[in-house]
N, C-alpha and C positions, 0 to 999 in steps of 0.2 A: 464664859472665859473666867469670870471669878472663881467656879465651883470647881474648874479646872487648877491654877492656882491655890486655890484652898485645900486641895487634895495632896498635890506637892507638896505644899510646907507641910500638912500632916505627917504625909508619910518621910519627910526627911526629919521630922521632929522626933518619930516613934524610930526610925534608926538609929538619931544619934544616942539616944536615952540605951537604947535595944545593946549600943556599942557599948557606951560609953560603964552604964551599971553590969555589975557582977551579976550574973544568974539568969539578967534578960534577955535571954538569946529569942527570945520568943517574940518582943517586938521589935526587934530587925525583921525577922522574917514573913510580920505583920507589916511592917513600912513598907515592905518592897513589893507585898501583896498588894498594898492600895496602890501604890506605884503602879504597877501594871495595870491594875483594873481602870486606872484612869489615864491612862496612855491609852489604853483598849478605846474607855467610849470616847476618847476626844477624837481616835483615827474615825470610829462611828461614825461620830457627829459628824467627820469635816466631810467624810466622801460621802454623807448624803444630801448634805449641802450641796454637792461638786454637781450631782447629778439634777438637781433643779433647774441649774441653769439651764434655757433652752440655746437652740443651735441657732447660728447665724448663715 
């Protein structure tokens, strides 16, 4: 869950910069990269967590 976390404020740190300076359009479009990629593996994680559980 930290490294989950960790990854957010990355990638909101590298859009606001991306926004905020003249010429860096390139890390917005880097922030929003790591933004997905760590949406990607946290849904990963969770649904293979989901499936360990056994059946009652």
């Amino acid at each position: 869950m930290a490294l989950f976390l960790l990854l957010i404020l990355v990638a909101v740190v590298l859009g606001l910069i991306g926004v905020v300076a003249d010429g860096l359009g390139y890390l917005l479009a880097l922030g929003i990269v790591v933004f997905a990629a760590d949406v990607i593996f946290f849904a990963v994680r969770l649904s293979r967590r989901a499936r360990r559980r056994p059946l009652r």
